[in-house]
N, C-alpha and C positions, 0 to 999 in steps of 0.2 A: 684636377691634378693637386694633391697633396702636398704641404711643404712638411721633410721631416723636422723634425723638433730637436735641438741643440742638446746634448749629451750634458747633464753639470756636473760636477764634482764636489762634495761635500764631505763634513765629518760630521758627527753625532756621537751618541753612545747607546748601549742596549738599556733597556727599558725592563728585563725580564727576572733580573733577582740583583743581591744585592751588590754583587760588583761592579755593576754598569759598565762593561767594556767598552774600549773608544772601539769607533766604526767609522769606515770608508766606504763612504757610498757614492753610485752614481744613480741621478734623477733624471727621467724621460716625462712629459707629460704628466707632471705633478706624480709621477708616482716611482716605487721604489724600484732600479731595474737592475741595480747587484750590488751584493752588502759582504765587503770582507772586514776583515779586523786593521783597526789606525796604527800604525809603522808609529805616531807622531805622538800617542796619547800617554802622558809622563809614568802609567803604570800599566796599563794589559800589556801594550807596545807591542800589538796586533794579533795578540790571542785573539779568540775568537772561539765560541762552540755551535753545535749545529742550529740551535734555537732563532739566534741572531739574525740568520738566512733568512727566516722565513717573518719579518718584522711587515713586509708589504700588505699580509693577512691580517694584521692589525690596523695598519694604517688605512686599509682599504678593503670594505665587505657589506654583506647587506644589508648588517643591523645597526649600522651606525645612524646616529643623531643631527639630522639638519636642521631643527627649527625646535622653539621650546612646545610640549603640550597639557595639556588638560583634558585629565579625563572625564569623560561624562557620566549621566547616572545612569545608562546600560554598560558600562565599564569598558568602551570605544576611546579615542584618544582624539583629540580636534587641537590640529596646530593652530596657537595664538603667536601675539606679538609679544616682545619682550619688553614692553610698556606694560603691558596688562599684567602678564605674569607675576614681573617684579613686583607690582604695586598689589594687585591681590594677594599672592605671599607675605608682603611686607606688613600687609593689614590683619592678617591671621595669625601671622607672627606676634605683632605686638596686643593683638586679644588676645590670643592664650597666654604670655607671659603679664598681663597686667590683670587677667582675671585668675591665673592659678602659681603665678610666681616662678619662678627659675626651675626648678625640680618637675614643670611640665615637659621641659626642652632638654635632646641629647640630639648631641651629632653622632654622625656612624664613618668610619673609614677615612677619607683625606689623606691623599697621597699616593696611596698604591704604592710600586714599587722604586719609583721614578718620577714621581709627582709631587714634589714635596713644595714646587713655588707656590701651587696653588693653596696648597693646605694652609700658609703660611697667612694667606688673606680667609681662606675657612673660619680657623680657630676667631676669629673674631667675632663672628656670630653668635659664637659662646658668651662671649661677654654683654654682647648687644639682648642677648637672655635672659642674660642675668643666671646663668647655668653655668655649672664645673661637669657635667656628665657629658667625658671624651669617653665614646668607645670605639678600638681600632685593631688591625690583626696584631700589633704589636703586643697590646694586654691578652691577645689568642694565644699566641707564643715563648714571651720572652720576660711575660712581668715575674715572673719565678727569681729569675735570675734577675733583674732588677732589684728585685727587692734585697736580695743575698749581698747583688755590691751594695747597698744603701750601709748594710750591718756591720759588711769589711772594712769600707774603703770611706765610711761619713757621708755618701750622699749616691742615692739612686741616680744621678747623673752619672755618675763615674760608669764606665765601661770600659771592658776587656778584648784584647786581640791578642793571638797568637803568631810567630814567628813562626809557621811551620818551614817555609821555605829555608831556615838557616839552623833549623835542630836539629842534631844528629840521632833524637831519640823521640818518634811521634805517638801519641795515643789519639786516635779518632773513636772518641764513641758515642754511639745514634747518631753518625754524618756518615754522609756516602758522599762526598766533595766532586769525585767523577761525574756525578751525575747533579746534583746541589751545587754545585760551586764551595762558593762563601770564604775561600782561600784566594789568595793571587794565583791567576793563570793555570786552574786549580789540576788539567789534566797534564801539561806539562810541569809542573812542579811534584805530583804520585808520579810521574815516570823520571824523573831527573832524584828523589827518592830509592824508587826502585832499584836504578844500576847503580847505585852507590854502596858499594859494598861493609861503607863505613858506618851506614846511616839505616836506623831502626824504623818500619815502620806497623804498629797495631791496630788492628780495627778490630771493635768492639761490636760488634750486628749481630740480631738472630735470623739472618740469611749470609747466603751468599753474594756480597754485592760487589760494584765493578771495580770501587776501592779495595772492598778484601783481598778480589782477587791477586790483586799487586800487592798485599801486606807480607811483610816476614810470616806476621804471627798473626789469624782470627780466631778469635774468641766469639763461641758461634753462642750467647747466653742464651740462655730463657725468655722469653718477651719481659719487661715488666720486674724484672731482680735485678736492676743497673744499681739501684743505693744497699743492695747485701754486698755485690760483689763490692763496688767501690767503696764500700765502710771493711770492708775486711780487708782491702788492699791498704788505705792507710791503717787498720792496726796490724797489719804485717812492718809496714815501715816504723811503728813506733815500737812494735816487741821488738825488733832487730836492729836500731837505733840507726834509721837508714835516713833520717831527717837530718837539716841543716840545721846544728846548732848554733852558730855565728850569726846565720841571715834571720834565726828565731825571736833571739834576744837582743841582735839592731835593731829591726825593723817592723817586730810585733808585740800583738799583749797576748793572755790568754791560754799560751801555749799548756801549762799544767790542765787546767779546766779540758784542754783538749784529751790529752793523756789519758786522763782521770775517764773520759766518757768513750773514748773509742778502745781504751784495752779487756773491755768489758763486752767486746765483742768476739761471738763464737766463730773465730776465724773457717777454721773448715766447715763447721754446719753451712753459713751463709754460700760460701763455695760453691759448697753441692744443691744449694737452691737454686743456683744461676746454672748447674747442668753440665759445668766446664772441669777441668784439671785444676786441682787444688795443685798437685806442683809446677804446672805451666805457670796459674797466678801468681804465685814465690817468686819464678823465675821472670816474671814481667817486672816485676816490682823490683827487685832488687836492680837489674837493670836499669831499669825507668832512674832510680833513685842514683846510680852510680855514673848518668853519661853527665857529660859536662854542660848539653846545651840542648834542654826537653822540653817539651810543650802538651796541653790537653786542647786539642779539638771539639768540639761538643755541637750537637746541635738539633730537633727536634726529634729524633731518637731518644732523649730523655729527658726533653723538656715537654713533648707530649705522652706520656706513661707513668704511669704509677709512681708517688712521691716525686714529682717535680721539683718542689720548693728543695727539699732534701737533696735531688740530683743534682742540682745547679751549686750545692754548697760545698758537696763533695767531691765533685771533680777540681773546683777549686785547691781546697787543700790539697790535690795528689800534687802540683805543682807550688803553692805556696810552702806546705812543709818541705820539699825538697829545695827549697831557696831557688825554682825555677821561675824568676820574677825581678823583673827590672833588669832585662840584661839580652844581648842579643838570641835568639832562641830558643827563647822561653816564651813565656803569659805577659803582656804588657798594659799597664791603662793606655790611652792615648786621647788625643785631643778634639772636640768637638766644633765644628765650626757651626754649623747651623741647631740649632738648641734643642734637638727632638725631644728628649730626655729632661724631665725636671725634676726634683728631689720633693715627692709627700709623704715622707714619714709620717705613718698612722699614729705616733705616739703622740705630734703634736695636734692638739686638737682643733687647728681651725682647716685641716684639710674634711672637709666634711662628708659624711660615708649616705651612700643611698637609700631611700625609705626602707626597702622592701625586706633587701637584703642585708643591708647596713654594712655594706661591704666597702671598702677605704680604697681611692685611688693609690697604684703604683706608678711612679715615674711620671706622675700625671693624666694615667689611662682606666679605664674601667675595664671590666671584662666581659665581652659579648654573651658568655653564658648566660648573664645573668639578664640581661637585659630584657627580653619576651617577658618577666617576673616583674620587673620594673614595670610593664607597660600593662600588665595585667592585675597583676594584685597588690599595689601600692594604693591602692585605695584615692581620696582624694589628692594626694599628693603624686599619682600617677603621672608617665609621662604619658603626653596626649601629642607630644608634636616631635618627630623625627627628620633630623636631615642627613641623606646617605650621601655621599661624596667618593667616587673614585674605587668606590666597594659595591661586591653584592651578595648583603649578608644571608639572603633565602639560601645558597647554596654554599657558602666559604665558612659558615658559623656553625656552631653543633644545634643540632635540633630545628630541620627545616617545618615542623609542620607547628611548634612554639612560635616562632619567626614570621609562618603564616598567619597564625592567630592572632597573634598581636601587633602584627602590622596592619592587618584588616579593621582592627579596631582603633585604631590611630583617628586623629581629627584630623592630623595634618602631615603628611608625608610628600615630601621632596625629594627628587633624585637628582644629582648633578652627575655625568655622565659623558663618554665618546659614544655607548651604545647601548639600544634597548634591552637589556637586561633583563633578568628575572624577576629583579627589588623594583626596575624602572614600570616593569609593566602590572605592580601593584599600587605605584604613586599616585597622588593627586595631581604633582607634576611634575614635568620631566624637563631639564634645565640641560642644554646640547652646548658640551664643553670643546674648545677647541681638542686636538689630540696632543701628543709629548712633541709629535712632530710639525704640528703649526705654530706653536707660540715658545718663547723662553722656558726653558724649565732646569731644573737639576735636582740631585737627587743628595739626600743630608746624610747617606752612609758613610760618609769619609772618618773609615775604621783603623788605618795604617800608622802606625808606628815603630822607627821615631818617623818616619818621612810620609805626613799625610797631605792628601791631595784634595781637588774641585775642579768638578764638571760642570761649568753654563754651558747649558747647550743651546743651539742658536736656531731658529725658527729655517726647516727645511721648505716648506709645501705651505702654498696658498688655503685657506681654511676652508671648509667644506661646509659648502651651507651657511644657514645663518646662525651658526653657534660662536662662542665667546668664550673669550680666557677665564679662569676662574676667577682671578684678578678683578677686572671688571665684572663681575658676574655678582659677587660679595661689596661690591664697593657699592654698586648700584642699590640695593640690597640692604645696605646701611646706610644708606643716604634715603631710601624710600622710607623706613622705619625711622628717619629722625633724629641719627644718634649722629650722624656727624652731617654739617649741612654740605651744600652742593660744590660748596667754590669757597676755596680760601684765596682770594685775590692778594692778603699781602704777603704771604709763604711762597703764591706761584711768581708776584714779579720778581721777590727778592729770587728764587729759585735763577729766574732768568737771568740775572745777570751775574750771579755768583761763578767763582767757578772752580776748577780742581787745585789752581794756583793756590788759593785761600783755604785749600782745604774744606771746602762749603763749610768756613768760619761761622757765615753772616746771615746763610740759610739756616743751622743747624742752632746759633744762638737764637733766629727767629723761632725755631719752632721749639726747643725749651720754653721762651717766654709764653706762647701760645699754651701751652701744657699747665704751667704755671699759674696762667688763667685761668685755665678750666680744666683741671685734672680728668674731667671724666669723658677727655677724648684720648687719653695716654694711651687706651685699650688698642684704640684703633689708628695707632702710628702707622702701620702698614697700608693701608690706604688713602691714609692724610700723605703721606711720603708720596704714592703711585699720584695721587692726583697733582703732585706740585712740582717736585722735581726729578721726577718720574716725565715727566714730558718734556725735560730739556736733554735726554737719553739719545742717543743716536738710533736707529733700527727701531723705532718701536720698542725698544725696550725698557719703557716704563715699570711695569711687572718687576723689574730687576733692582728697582732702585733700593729698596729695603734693605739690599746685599753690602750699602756703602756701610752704616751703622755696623751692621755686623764683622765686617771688615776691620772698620778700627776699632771694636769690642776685643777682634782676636789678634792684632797687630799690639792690641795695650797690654793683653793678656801674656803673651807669646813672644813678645819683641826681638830676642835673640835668637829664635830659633825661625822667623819668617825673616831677617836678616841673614842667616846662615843659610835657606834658603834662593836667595841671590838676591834680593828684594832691596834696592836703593832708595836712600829715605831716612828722616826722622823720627822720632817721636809721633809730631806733629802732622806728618802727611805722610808716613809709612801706610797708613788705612789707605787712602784714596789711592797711593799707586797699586796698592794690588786689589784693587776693585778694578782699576785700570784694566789693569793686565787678565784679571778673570773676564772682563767684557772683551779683552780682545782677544785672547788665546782660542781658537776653536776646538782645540784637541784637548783643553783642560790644563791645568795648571797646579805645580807644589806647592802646599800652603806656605807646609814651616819645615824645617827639618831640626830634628833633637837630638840630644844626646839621652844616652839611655840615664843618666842618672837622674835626667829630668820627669823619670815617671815618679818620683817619690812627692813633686811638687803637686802631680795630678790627683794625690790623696786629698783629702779633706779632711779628715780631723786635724786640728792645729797643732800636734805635734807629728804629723807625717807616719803614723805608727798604724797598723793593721791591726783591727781586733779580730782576732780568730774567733775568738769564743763566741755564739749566737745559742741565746735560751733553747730560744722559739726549735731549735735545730735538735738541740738536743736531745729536747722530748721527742720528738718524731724519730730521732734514730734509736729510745730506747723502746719505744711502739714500732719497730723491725719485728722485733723477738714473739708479738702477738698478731702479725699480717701470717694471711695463710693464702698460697698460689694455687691453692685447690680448683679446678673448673667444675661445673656441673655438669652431668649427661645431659642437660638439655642443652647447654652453650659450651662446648667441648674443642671450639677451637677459637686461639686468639686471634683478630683481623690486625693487623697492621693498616691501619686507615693514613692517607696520605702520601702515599708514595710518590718519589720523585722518580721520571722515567724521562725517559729519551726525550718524546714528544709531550708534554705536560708542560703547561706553565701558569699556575694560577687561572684562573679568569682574563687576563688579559688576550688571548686567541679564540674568538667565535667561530669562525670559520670553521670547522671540523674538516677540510681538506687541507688544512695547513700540517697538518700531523701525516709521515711516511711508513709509519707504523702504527701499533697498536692504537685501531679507531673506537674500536672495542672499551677500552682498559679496563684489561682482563685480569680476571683474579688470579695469582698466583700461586700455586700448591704445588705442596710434594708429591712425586709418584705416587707413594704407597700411599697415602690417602684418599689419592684420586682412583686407586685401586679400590679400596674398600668401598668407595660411595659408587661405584661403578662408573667414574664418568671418561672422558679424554680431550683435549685439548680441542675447544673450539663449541663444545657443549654445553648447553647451560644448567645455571642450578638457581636455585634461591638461596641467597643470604640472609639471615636473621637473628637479628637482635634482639637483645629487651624490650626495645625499642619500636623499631622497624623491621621493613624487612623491602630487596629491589632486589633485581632480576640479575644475574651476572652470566658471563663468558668466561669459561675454563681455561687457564694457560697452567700447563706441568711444567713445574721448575724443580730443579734437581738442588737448589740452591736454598730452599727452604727448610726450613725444618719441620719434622712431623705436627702435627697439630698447630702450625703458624701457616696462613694468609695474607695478599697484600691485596689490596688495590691503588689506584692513582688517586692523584686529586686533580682538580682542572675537569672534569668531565660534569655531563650531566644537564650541559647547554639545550635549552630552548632556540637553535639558530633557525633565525626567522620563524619564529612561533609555532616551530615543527615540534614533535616528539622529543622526552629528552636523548641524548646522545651519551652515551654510557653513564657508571654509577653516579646516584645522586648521594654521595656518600652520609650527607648530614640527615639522611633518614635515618640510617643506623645510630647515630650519635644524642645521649641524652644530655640536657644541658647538668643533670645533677653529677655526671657522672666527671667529677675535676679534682685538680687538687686542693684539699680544703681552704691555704691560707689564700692560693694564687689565684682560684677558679683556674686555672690554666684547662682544659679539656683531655682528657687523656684517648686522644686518637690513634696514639699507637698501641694501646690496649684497652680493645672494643670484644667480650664476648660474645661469636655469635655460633646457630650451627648452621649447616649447608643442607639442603633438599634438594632432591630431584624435581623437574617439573612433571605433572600428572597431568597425562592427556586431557 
């Protein structure tokens, strides 16, 4: 006779992009047995999309990770102990970096989408290297646009969000948020849009997607002509003088130099490159320019395609010249609690750029393109030793079979991991991380402004197997390699008896003086922290203690506005109580809340002023006038690589029965193309690139445009060491083929053509 098992109750949040919605869950027998959205979490407040549901497939499947291994020399895998691992790692680790210097060592990944405590004791590694070579999907994505706030706004930390939920006037373009998110609550906030008869909304796509369909107005371009259209949209605003002159000449520099380089743009040629109504675009703009409260949307739609760097600067200006900025329903900076983001300006020269390429970190990230170049043809100064963390770049980076080469050739390759992967089942070892849902974790996107927020989430399910938090994973790790010793006995007694009354005064001036001592353990506060007072934490949650520091970094920062917040307190112990109140809130917590005048503070140059004008920008926008969108008959249509769909989520779902649709993911085309090649929905073709070339399934979408393709991303899994499961997209994908300053990848425009298969 069976006893049944007690039903629990819990909250968490989604793991799956970057909004993190709070979640209600109930737990049967360690595992997930229904997940709706938190009534209770200070911002989704119980949104919820279909993806969320099916979190059980992640939590629980065949490839996951229970013991650390080592592969052998027929390329088998034999679990060891976590004595052994660590300390052989540790010893290879410090041979390569004392026989070939920092420049042998990169890390890959760290974080994911929801993993960012662990990342936070990773990055340490780096320094125990003696290495700056971070590469992660964020430099795959968003360093474009990094780099542009660095030139606006004084420092590549500064980042941007938009108010769409309160503009009466939207432009979304390359985002499809229906199905992407990256907005608050992002499917009821396009339908609370939609019926509002007051309120504008445009999407910029060259399909039909589930945003367009709910736009006033789609603007169906051309793949790949977002910076003709968007450079001819602002000199429509500057011929027609539809710009703010008051918020120009408060709040910016530049403004002439702007004038001067974009009226020099062929308004309707550009137009009719992008394929669209030159008087619809008039009529956007003058719009756009005349509501009281507008906003620009953006998001891998032209941060992956032709001129990147360019796209990220230009969508700016349609909102900064219209003085749509600092104000509710507009573009806003806002505030950073956990540090993702660092400012390396290439001009100054001690951020130091890689052999091969000589390519300069952004925001403090490298860019995965280049990386296989790094490991291959860097000659002595090549890296030799790679550690992957939370990523799996064989299949999520451009150019899987660069990727294979030079990870083959690696000395030393490490995978930290939930599950055997396709990077894991190339390592030398494979290190079995707890999941998001066994141990503390949270995730450093807290994007919102003025009222931004934090998610601790708090360990659901007993841990599976004998894997380990990253936390201890890297502490160990660093204690093996020598770099900080095992036990600081007078950090951990003073720890013990200190406590939140004093503000851990008498811990915190201890561990200064410790510093003070010996500077060259500053690197690794985050594990000298987790080892000390880190285990006078309640729940285990040592891992967390790092978040007190931070805490009172942003409480010294921010003081009025995490008082306005509701947050009772000092000066002096304002930090500790909302460390408090983040370790006990389960549904998450408001940091600070602002007032909008306070986005002018979140500039960085000392006199609070925007430089509009960027050199670098404007040679690329007068190199528009010599780009040509010509195809060749051999590569005659553009792939839309990447796409966001129903059932797709990154890497994070192995399982290929978690998905209730397209198992496939299937390429998307227009009828009439799919006429001409003769094929029909469910058929298959070959795709081929410059590149590559994988096998696809046919799906007719009426929503395309002639000579445009899509497919997913997320596919292409090895689960359970079967066959792959739909396209491996980064065959198609060459790593040369980026944008010059960003590397960025341009995956939304990939040349390729389509064949029939031949008996």
């Amino acid at each position: 006779m069976t006893t049944a098992t007690a039903i629990k109750q819990d909250v968490t949040a989604c793991i799956l992009c970057s909004r993190n919605c709070g979640l209600s869950v109930e737990i049967e027998d360690n595992r997930f047995k229904k997940i709706k959205g938190d009534d209770q979490h200070p911002f989704s407040q119980g949104y919820i999309c279909q993806k969320a549901a099916r979190l059980q497939y992640y939590q629980q499947h065949a490839d996951r990770l229970t013991s650390p291994l080592k592969r052998q020399a027929d390329g088998s895998f034999e679990e060891i102990s976590w004595e052994q691992a660590i300390q052989e790692i540790a010893e290879q680790l410090v041979q390569i970096r004392n026989s070939h210097g920092g420049t042998a060592f990169a890390s890959v990944g760290g974080g994911g989408q929801g993993n960012h405590l662990g990342a936070a004791y990773g990055r340490q590694l780096l320094y125990a290297m003696k290495s700056f070579y971070s590469y992660n999907s964020l430099a795959q994505e968003k360093t474009g646009d990094f780099w542009v706030n660095g030139r606006l706004f004084g420092s590549q930390a500064c980042h941007t969000t938009e108010d769409v939920e309160h503009a009466d006037y939207v432009l979304f373009i390359g985002t499809n948020p229906f199905q992407a998110h990256g907005i608050p609550n992002a499917r009821d906030t396009l339908k609370h849009i939609k019926k509002d008869p007051n309120r504008t909304m445009v999407v910029f796509d060259p399909r039909v997607t589930e945003t367009a369909k709910q736009a006033d107005i789609h603007v169906q371009l051309k793949p790949g002509t977002d910076a003709y259209l968007m450079s001819a949209m602002i000199a429509i605003m500057l011929q027609e003088g539809l710009y703010d002159q008051q918020f120009i000449q408060q709040h910016t520099h530049g403004f002439n130099q702007i004038k001067q380089a974009f009226l020099a743009v062929p308004i309707e040629e550009y137009i009719q490159k992008a394929d669209v109504s030159v008087e619809l675009i008039y009529q956007i703009v003058r719009d756009f320019a005349k509501a009281q409260r507008a906003c620009v949307r953006i998001d891998l739609g032209i941060q992956h395609t032709l001129n990147t760097t360019l796209n990220g600067y230009l969508e700016k200006l349609l909102y900064l010249l219209t003085g749509n900025f600092g104000k509710q329903g507009a573009n806003n900076l806002h505030t950073m609690f956990i540090p993702i983001l660092s400012n390396t300006d290439e001009r100054n020269p001690k951020y130091r750029r890689t052999v091969h390429h000589k390519m300069f970190p952004i925001s403090g990230f490298f860019p995965p393109n280049i990386l296989p170049d790094e490991i291959l043809k860097a000659g002595e100064k090549r890296v030799r030793a790679v550690f992957v963390d939370s990523c799996n770049p064989l299949l999520t980076y451009p150019d899987t079979a660069a990727y294979e080469q030079a990870f083959q050739s690696l000395e030393l390759l490490v995978v930290v991991d939930v599950a055997m992967t396709e990077t894991a089942r190339m390592a030398h070892y494979v290190l079995p991380a707890h999941s998001q849902f066994e141990k503390w974790e949270f995730t450093g996107f807290n994007l919102e402004f003025p009222k931004n927020g934090f998610h601790l989430r708090h360990p659901l399910f007993k841990a599976q197997g004998n894997s380990l938090p990253e936390a201890e994973i890297y502490t160990r790790l660093l204690e093996a390699m020598q770099v900080i010793p095992p036990q600081f006995p007078i950090l951990s007694k003073i720890a013990e008896k200190d406590s939140a009354n004093t503000a851990y005064l008498a811990y915190f001036g201890a561990l200064g003086v410790s510093f003070a001592k010996n500077k060259k353990l500053i690197p690794y506060a985050a594990s000298i922290v987790y080892r000390t007072l880190g285990k006078t934490l309640p729940n285990d949650a040592a891992s967390t203690a790092l978040l007190l520091p931070l805490c009172m970094q942003y409480t010294a920062q921010h003081y009025k506005a995490v008082k306005q917040a509701g947050y009772k307190g000092n000066r002096f112990n304002l930090g500790v109580k909302l460390f408090q109140t983040i370790l006990q809130q389960r549904s998450g917590v408001v940091l600070s809340q602002h007032d909008y005048a306070d986005v002018w503070e979140l500039i960085a140059y000392k006199d609070k002023k925007i430089r509009l004008a960027i050199p670098e920008m404007f040679i690329e926008l007068a190199q528009l006038k010599q780009g040509s969108m010509t195809l060749t008959t051999d590569y005659p249509f553009i792939l839309l690589a990447g796409e966001r769909r129903s059932y797709n989520a990154n890497q994070i779902y192995r399982d290929p029965t978690w998905r209730k649709v397209d198992a496939e993911g299937r390429l998307r085309m227009n009828p009439e193309d799919a006429q001409t090649l003769g094929v029909e929905t469910g058929q298959m073709l070959h795709c081929i690139s410059e590149h590559g070339k994988i096998q696809v399934t046919v799906e007719l979408d009426e929503g395309m445009r002639k000579g445009v393709v899509s497919l997913p991303h997320g596919y292409g899994l090895r689960y359970r060491g079967g066959e792959p499961i739909g396209p491996q997209l980064n065959r198609l994908t060459s790593a040369q083929h980026c944008d010059p300053l960003s590397k960025t990848p341009y995956h939304k425009y990939v040349p390729v053509r389509l064949e029939r298969l031949t008996a």
